[in-house]
C-alpha positions as CSV (number, residue, x, y, z in Angstrom):
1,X,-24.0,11.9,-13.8
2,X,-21.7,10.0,-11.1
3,X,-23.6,8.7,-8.5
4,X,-22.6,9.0,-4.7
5,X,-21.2,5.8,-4.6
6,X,-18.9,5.7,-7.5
7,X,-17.9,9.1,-6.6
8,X,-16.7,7.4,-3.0
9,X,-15.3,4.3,-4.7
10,X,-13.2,7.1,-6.8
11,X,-12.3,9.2,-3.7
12,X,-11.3,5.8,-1.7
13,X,-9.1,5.0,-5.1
14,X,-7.1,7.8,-4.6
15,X,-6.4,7.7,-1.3
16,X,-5.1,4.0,-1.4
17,X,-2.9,5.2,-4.6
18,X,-1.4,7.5,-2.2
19,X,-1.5,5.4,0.8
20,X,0.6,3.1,-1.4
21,X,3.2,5.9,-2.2
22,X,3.6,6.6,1.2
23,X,4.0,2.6,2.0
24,X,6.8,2.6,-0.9
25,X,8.4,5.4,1.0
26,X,8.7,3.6,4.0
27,X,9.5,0.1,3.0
28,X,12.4,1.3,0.8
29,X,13.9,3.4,4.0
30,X,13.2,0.5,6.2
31,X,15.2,-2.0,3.3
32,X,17.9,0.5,3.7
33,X,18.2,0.7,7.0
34,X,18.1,-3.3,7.6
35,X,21.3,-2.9,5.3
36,X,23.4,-1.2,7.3
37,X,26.1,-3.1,9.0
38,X,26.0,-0.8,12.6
39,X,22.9,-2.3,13.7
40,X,22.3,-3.8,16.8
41,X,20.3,-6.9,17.2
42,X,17.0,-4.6,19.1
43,X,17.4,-1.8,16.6
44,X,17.5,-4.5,13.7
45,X,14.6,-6.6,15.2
46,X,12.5,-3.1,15.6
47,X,13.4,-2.3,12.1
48,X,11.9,-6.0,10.7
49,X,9.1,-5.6,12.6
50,X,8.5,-2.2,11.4
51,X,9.0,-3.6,7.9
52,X,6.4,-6.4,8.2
53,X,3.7,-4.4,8.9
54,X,4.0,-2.1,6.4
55,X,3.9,-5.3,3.7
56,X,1.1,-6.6,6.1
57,X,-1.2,-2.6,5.0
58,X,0.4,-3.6,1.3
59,X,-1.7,-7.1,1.4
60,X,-4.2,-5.1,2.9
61,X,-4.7,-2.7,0.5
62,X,-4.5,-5.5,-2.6
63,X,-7.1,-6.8,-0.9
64,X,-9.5,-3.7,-0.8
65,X,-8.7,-3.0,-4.2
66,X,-9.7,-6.3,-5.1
67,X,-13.0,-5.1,-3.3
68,X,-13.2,-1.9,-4.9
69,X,-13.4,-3.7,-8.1
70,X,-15.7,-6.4,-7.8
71,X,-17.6,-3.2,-5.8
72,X,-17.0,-1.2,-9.3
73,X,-16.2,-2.7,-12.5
74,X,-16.2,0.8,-14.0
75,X,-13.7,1.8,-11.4
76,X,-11.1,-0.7,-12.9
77,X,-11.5,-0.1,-16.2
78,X,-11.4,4.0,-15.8
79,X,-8.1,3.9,-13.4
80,X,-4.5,2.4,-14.2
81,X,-3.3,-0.2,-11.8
82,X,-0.4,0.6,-9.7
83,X,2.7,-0.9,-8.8
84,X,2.1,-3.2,-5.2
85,X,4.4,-3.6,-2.8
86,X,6.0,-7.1,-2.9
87,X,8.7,-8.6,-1.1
């Protein structure tokens, strides 16, 4: 039987799997955008900023997986790792 808390180390798990999908989303948009050549100096200093603090939730959510786990052993060895976001 899974008790309540493994069950909400599971469900928080998920969530930062897709919170990271959604971060990956947006820091390779943001990449893309710093690339183009129109950009004005505000627009580009918006974009950086932008793009720092979604690597900033990134080191964020290492760090509460690295939580999760010591939380959870069973968590790590029943779930893949996935892909962070690095710069």
């Amino acid at each position: 039987m899974i008790s309540s808390g493994q069950m909400d180390v599971e469900m928080m798990c998920g969530l930062m799997h897709d919170i990271n999908d959604a971060l990956n989303v947006a820091v390779g948009n943001l990449d893309l955008a710093l690339e183009a050549s129109t950009l004005g100096r505000c627009n580009r200093l918006c974009l950086e900023e932008a793009l720092h603090s979604c690597l900033e939730i990134a080191e964020y959510m290492v760090r509460l997986r690295c939580e999760l786990r010591t939380y959870s052993p069973a968590v790590q060895a029943s779930r893949p790792t996935s892909s962070t976001i690095e710069n």
